[in-house]
GUDOLO-459987 format. One record per residue (C-alpha): residue in one letter; x, y, z. Coordinates in steps of 0.2 Angstrom, whole numbers, plus 2048, in hexadecimal, padded with zeros to 3 digits. Example, Ala and Ser with C-alpha at 12.3 -4.5 7.8 and 13.67 -1.06 7.14 Angstrom:
GUDOLO-459987
A83E7EA827;S8447FB824;
This chain:
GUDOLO-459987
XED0D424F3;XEDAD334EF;XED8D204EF;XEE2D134F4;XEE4D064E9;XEEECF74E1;XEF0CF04D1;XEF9CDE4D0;XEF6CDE4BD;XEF4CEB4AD;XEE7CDF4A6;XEDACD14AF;XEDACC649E;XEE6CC1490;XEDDCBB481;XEE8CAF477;XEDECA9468;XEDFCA6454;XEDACB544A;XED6CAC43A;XEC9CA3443;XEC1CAB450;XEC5CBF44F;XEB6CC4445;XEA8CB9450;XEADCB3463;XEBCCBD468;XEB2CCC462;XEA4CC946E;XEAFCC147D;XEBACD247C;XEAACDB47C;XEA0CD5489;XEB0CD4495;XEB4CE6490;XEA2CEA496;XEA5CE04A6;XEB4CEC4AA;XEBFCDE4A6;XED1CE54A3;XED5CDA491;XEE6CDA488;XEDFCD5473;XEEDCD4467;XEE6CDA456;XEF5CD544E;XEFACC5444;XF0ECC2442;XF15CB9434;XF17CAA433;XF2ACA843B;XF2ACB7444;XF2CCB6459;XF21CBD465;XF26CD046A;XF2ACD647B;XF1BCDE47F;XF0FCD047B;XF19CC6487;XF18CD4490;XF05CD5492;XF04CC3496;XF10CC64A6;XF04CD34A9;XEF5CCB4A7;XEEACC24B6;XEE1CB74AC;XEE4CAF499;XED7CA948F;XEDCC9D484;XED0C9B476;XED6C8A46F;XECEC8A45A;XECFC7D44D;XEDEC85445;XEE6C8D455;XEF3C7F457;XEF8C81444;XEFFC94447;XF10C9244D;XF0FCA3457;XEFEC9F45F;XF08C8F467;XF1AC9946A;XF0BCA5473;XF03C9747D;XF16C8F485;XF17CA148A;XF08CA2492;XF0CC90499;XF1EC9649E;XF12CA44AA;XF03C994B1;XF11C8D4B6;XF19C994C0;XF09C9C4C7;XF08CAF4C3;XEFCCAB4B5;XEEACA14B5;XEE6C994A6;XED5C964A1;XED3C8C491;XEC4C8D483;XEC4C7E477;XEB9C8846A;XEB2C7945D;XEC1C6E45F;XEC1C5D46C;XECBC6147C;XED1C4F478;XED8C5346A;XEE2C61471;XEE7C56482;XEF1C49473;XEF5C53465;XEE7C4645C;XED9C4A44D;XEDEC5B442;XEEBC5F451;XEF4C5144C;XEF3C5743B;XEF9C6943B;XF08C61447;XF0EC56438;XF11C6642F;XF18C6E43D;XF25C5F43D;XF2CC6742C;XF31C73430;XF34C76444;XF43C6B44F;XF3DC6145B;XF40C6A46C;XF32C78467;XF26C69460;XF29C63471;XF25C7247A;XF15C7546F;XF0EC64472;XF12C67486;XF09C78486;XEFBC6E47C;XEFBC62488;XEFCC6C49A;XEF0C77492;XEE3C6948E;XEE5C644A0;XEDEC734A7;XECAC744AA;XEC3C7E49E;XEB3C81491;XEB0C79480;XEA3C82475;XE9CC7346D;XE92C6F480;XE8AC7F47E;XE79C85474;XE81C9546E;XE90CA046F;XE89CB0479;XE85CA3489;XE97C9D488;XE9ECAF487;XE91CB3496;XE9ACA44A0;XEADCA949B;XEA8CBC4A2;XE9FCB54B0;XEB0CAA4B6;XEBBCB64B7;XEB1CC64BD;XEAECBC4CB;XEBFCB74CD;XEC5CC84CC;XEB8CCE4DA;XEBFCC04E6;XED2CC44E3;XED0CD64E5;XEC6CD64F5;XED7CDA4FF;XEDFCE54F1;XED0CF04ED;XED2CFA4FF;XEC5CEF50A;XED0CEC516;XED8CFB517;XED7D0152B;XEC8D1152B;XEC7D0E519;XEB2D0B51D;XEAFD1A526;XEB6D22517;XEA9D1850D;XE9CD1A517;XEA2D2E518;XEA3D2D503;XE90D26500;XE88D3450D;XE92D42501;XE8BD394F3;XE79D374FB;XE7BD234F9;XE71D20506;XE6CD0D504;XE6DCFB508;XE7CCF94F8;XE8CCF44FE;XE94CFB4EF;XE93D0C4E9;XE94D054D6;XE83CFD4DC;XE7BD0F4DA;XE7ED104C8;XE7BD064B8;XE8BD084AF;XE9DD0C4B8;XEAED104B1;XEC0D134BB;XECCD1C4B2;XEDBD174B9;XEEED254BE;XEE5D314B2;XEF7D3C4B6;XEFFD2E4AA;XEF6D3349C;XEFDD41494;XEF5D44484;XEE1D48486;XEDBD41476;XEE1D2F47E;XED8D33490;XECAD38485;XECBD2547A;XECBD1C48C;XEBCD25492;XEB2D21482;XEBBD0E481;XEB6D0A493;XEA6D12494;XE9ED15484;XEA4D0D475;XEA2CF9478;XE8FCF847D;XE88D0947E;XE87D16473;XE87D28478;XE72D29476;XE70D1C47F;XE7CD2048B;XE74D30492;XE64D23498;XE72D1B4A3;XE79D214B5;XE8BD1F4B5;XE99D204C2;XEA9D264BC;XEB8D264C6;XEC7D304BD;XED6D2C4CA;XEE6D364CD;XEE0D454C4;XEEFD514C3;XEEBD5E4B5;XEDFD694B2;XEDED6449D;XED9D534A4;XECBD564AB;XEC6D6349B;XEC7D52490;XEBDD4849C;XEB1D5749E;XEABD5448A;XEA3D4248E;XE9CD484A0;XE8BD4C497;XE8AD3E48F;XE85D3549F;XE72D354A3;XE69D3C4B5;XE72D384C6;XE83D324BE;XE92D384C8;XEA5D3C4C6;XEB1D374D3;XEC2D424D0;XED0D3C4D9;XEDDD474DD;XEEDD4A4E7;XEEBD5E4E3;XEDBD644ED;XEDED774E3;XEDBD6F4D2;XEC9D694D6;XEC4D7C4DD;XECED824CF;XEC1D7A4C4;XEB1D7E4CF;XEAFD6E4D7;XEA9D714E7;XEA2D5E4EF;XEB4D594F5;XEB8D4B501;XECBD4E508;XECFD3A50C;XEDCD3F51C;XEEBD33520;XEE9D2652C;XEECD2A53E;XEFBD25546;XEF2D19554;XEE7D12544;XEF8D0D53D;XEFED0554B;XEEFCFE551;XEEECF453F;XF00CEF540;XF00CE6553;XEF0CDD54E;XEFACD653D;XF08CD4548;XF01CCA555;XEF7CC154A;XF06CBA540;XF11CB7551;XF02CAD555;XF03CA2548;XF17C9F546;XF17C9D55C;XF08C8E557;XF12C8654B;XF22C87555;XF19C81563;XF11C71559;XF22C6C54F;XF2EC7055C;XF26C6856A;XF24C5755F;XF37C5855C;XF3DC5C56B;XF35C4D573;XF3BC42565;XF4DC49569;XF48C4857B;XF44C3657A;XF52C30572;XF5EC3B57E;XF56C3258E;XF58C2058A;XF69C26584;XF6CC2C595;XF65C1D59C;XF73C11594;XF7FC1B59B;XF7BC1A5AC;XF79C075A9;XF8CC075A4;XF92C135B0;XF8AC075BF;XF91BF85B7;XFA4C005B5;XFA5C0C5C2;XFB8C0F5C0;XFB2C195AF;XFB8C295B0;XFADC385B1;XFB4C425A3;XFB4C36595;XFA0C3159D;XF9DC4459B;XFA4C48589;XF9BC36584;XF8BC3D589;XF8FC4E580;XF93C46570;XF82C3C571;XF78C4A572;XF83C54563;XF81C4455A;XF6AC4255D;XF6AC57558;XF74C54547;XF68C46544;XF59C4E546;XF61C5E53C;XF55C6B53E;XF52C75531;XF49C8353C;XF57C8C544;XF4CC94552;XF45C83556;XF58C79553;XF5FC87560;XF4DC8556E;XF51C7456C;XF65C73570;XF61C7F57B;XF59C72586;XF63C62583;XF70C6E588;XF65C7059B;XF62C5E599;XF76C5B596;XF79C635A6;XF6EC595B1;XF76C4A5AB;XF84C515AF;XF80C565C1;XF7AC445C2;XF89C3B5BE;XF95C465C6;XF8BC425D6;XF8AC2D5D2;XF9DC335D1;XF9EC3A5E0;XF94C2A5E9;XF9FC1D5DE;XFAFC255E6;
């Protein structure tokens, strides 16, 4: 069996923060509670020196990240590396590959928006010390950042319903933007589904097999993970260690999916913490190598076949058609209000020339013809279309509608002589 899946980002949240004031109390229980939510969370637990730069792979795992939480403290603006963090982070959510969602966490967002109160302060020592164009692009990161909607502790009772609201935000947001990447829309994907749940004797009203269970954990590419001690440390870290214990763990029914399992060692390491779960818990293996699972006495297998070929192609002509309905509508709604603009304008050209040619009837044909011509070269240029399928439809008649003037003044010709 094997899934179809994708992963836009390593991690759903980035938490940017100041160690000194909120490691030991609110990042603990934020980076807790969204751990426990499945929320994938990147928590540096390393504070640089005063002076040193960011490394590669903490920009890294912003790049990476969906979400960053910015956790805005009372003395987060004095740490020179907690601002050169938060232009980065900027720098991303500018680009629009990042969303930003800033905490102020006992400070005044006001404050924060104009550098004003103790903000002002701990800049007057940055000023010392620091040239002007990275103040500058501190207070700008301040200030974008401040701009953004976000929470301020001191309108809530008590930390854990704030930490409940943070969590609450971004698991739904996660939910929504990974309708169409977590294989919903995949064509036959819910007979497959459908096909999974009998297997599994899920036979209910959920629309979710996760539904079914109290606890889940997806232990995603297991084949990447070489040394079993660290597939072992992911297990316990996803599923275990943050809110359950192993006691209480065997009163939960858990869902474990281990994807793209490629060795038989791996699944030996996961084997150890199987029996910690409690009564009607079940592991989903995942695997491209249908021998390793009889190999190891799994006998309940679900062999996910490759899509037939008029599947395939059925799914692509109704993309297809759908998006050459769309660009043949917007064609049809911009061209056709440009073309009788051009039209227009070439008509009551057209009409002063036939006033001239009755009034001077010894003008000669060709010069009337190439006059016409360079009218009509002259309206297309004006108008310039930037849409080279519509600038070509469009020349492509006044080229018919050159012609019939033509055929007209060649017969006035004909009648003048």
């Amino acid at each position: 069996m094997s899934t179809f899946a994708t992963t836009l980002h390593k991690f759903h949240v980035f938490l940017s923060f100041r160690g000194l004031d909120t490691r030991r109390n609110f990042i603990s229980f934020l980076y807790r509670e969204l751990i426990r939510r499945h929320i994938r969370t990147f928590k540096d637990d390393k504070e640089l020196e005063t002076g040193r730069r960011i490394s590669s792979e903490l920009i890294r795992a912003i790049e990476e990240s969906k979400f960053a939480v910015v956790v805005i403290s009372a003395n987060y603006a004095a740490s020179t590396w907690c601002l050169e963090e938060l232009v980065k982070i900027m720098d991303f959510a500018n680009k629009g590959s990042l969303t930003v969602m800033p905490i102020f966490y006992g400070v005044d967002p006001c404050h924060v928006r104009w550098q004003i109160g103790e903000v002002a302060e701990q800049f007057k020592k940055h000023e010392a010390r620091q040239d002007h164009e990275k103040l500058l692009s501190w207070r700008q990161a301040l200030t974008n950042l401040a701009s953004i909607s976000g929470l301020c502790s001191l309108k809530w009772e008590d930390d854990s319903k704030l930490v409940d609201k943070i969590t609450e935000r971004i698991s739904m947001s996660i939910d929504t933007t990974t309708t169409t990447s977590n294989g919903s829309n995949i064509e036959g994907i819910d007979a497959h589904m459908k096909a999974l749940s009998r297997l599994l004797d899920l036979n209910s009203k959920k629309s979710k097999i996760c539904q079914h269970f109290e606890s889940h954990c997806f232990l995603e590419n297991v084949k990447r993970i070489s040394h079993m001690s660290y597939l072992q440390e992911e297990l316990r870290v996803k599923v275990q260690g943050k809110c359950l214990s192993k006691s209480r763990l065997k009163n939960q029914k858990v869902l474990l999916v281990a994807d793209d399992v490629s060795e038989i060692e791996q699944l030996d390491a996961l084997a150890e913490d199987f029996n910690c779960f409690g009564p009607g818990s079940i592991v989903i293996i995942t695997t491209r190598d249908k021998q390793l699972l009889s190999s190891y006495g799994i006998e309940l297998l679900y062999e996910v076949g490759s899509l037939r070929f008029q599947e395939v192609r059925q799914e692509v002509r109704e993309a297809g058609s759908l998006r050459f309905q769309e660009v043949r509508q917007e064609v049809r709604e911009v061209g056709s209000l440009r073309f009788q603009e051009v039209r227009q304008e070439v008509r009551e050209r057209f009409q002063e020339v036939r006033q001239e040619v009755r009034e001077v009837g010894s003008l000669r044909f060709q010069e009337v013809r190439q006059e016409v011509r360079k009218e009509v070269r002259t309206i297309l240029r004006q108008y310039a279309f930037k849409d080279k399928d519509i600038s070509a439809a469009c020349e492509s008649v006044m080229c018919r509608e050159t012609n019939f003037a033509m055929e007209w003044l060649g017969c006035l010709r004909v009648r003048s002589g």
